[in-house]
Chimera marker file (.cmm) of the C-alpha trace (Angstrom):
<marker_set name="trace">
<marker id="1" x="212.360" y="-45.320" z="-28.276" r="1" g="1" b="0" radius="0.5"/>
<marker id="2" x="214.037" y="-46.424" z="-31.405" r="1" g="1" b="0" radius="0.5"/>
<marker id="3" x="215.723" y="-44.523" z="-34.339" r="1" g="1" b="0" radius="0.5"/>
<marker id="4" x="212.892" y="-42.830" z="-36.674" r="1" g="1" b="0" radius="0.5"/>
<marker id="5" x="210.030" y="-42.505" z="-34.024" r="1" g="1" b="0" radius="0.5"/>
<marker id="6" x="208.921" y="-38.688" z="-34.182" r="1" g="1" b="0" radius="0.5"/>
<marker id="7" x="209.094" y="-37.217" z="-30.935" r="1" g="1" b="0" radius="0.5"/>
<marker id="8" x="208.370" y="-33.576" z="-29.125" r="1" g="1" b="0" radius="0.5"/>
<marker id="9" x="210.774" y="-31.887" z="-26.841" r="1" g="1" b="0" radius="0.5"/>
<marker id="10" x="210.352" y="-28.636" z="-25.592" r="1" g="1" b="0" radius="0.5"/>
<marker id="11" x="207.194" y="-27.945" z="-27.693" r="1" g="1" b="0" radius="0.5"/>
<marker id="12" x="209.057" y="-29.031" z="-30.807" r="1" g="1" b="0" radius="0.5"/>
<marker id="13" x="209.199" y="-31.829" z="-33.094" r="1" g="1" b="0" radius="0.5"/>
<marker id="14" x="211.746" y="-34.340" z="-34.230" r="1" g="1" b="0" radius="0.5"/>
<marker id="15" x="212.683" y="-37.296" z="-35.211" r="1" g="1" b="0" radius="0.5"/>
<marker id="16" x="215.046" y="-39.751" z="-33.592" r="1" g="1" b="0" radius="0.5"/>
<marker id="17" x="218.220" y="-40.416" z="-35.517" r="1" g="1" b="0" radius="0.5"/>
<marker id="18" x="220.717" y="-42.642" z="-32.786" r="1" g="1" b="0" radius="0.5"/>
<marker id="19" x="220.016" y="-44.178" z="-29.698" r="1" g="1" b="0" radius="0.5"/>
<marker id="20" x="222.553" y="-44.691" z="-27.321" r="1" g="1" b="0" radius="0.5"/>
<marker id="21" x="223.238" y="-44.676" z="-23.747" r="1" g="1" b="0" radius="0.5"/>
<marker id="22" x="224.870" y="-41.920" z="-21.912" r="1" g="1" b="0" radius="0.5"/>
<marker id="23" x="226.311" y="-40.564" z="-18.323" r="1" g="1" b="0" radius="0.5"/>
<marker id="24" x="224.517" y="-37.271" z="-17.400" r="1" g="1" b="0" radius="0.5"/>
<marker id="25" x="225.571" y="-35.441" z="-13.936" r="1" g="1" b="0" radius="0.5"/>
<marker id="26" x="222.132" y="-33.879" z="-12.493" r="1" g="1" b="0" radius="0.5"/>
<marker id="27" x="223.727" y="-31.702" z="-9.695" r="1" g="1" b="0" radius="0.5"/>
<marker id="28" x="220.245" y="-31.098" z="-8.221" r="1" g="1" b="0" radius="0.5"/>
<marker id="29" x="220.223" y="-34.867" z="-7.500" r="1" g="1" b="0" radius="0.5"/>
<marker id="30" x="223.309" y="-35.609" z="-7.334" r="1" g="1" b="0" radius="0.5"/>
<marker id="31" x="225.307" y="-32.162" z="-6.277" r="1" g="1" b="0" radius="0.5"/>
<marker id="32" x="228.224" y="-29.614" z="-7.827" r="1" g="1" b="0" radius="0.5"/>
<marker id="33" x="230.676" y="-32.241" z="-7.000" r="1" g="1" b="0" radius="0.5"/>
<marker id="34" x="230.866" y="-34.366" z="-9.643" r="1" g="1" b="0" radius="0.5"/>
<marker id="35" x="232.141" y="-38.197" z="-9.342" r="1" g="1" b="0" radius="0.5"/>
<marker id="36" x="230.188" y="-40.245" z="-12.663" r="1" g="1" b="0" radius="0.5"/>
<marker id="37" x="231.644" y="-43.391" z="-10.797" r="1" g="1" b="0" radius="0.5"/>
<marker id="38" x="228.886" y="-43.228" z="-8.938" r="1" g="1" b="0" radius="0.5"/>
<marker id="39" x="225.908" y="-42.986" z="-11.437" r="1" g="1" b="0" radius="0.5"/>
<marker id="40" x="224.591" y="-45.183" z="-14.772" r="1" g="1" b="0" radius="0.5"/>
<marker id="41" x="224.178" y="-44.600" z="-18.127" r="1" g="1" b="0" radius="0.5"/>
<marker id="42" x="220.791" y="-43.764" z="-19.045" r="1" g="1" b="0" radius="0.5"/>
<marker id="43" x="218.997" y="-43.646" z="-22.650" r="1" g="1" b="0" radius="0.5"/>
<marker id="44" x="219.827" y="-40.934" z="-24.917" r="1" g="1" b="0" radius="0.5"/>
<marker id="45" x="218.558" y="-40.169" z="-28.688" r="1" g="1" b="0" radius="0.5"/>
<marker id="46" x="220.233" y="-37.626" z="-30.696" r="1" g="1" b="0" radius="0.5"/>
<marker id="47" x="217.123" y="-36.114" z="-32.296" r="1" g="1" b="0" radius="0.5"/>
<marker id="48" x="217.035" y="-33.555" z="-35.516" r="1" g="1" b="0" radius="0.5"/>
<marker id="49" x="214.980" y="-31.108" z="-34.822" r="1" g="1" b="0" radius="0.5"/>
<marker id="50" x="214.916" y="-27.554" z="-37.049" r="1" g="1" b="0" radius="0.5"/>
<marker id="51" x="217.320" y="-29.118" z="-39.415" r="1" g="1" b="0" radius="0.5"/>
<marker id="52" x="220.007" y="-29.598" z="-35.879" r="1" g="1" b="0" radius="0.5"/>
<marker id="53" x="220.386" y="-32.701" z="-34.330" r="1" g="1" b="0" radius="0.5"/>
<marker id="54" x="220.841" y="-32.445" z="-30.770" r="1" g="1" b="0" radius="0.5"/>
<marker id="55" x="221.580" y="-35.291" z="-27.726" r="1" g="1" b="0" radius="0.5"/>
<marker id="56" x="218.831" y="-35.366" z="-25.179" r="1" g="1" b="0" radius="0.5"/>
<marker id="57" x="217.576" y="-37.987" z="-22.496" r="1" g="1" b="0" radius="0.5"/>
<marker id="58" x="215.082" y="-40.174" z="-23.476" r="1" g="1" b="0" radius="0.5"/>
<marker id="59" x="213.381" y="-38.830" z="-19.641" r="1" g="1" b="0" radius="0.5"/>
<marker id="60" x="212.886" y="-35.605" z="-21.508" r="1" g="1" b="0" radius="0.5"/>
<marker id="61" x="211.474" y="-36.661" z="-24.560" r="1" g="1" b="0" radius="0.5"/>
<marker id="62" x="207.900" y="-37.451" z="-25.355" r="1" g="1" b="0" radius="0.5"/>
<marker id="63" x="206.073" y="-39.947" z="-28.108" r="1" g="1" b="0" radius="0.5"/>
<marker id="64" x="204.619" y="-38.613" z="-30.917" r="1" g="1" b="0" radius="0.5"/>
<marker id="65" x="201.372" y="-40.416" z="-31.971" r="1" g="1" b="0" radius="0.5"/>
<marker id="66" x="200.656" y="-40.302" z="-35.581" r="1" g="1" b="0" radius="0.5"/>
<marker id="67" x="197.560" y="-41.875" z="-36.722" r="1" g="1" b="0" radius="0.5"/>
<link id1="1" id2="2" r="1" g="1" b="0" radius="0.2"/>
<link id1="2" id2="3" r="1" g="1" b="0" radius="0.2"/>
<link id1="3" id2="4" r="1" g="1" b="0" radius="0.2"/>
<link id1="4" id2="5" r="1" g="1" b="0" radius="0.2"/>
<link id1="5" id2="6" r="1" g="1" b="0" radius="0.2"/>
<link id1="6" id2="7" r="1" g="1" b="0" radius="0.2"/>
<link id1="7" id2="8" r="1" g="1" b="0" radius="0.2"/>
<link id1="8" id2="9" r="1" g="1" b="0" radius="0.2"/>
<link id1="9" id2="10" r="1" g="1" b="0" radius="0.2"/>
<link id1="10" id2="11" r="1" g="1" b="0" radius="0.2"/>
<link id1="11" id2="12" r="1" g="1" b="0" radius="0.2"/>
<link id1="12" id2="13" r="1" g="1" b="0" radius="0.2"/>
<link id1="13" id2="14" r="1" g="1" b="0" radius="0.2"/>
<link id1="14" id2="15" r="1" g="1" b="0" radius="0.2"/>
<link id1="15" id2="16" r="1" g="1" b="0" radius="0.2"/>
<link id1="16" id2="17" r="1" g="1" b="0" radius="0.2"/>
<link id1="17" id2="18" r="1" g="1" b="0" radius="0.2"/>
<link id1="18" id2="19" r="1" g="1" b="0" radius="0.2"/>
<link id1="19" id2="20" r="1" g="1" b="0" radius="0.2"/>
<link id1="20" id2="21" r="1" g="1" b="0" radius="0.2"/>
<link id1="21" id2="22" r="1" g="1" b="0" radius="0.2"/>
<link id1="22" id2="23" r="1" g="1" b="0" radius="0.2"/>
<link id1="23" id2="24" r="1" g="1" b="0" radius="0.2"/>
<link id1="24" id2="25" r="1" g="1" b="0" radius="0.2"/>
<link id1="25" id2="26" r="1" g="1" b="0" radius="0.2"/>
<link id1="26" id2="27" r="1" g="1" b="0" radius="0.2"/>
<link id1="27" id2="28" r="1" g="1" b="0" radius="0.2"/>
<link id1="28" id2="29" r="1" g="1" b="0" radius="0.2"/>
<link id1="29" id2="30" r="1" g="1" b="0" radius="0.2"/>
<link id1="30" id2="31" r="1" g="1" b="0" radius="0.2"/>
<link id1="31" id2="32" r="1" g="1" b="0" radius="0.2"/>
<link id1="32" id2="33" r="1" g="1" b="0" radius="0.2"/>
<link id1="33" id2="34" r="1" g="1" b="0" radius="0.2"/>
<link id1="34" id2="35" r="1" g="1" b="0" radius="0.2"/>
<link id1="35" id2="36" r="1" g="1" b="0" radius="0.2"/>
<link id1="36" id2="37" r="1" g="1" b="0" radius="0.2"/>
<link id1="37" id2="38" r="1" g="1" b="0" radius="0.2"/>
<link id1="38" id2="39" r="1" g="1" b="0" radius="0.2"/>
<link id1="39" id2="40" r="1" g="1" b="0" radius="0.2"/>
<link id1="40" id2="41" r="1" g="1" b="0" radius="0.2"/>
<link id1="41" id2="42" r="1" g="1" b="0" radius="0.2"/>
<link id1="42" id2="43" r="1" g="1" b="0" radius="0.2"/>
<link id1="43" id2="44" r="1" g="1" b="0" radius="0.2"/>
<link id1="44" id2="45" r="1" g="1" b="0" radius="0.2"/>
<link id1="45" id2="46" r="1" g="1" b="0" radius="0.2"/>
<link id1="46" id2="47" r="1" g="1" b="0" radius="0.2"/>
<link id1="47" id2="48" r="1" g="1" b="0" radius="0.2"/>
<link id1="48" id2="49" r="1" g="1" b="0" radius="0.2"/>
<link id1="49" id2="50" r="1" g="1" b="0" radius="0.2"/>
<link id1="50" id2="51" r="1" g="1" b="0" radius="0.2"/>
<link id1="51" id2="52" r="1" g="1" b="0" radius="0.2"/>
<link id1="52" id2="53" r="1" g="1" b="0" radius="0.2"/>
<link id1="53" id2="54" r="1" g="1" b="0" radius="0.2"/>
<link id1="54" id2="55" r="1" g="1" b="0" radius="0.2"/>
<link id1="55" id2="56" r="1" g="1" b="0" radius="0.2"/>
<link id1="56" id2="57" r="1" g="1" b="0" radius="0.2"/>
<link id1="57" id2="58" r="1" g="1" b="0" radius="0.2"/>
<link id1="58" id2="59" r="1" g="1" b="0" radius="0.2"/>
<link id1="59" id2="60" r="1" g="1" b="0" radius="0.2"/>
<link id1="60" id2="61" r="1" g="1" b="0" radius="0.2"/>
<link id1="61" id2="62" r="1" g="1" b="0" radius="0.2"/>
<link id1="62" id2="63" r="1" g="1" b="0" radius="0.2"/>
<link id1="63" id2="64" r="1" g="1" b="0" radius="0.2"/>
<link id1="64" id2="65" r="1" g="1" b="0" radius="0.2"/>
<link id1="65" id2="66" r="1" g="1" b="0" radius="0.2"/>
<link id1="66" id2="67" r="1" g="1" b="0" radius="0.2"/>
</marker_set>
């Protein structure tokens, strides 16, 4: 994904703003105990959506086609 591709999350729509990568702790993969030695950054867009941008994982986010 790359800065100004339109994308949904969550039923809504934005548009990509930054890319960047990012450490998330998933405890339902990982567990509560949390050790982010032990895990990679993974892609992350901050995304403006409803006039807010916010920072989500590129996992969650899906391409907008616009023809």
């Amino acid at each position: 994904m790359n800065v100004g591709d339109l994308v949904s999350w969550l039923d809504k729509t934005g548009v990509i703003v930054r890319v960047y990568k990012h450490k998330l702790w998933r405890t339902n993969q990982h567990g509560v105990q949390v050790n982010f030695d032990k895990i990679d950054p993974e892609p992350f867009a901050d995304v403006m959506i409803d006039g807010a941008v916010k920072s989500l994982p590129q996992s969650e986010l899906k391409s907008v086609i616009v023809n």
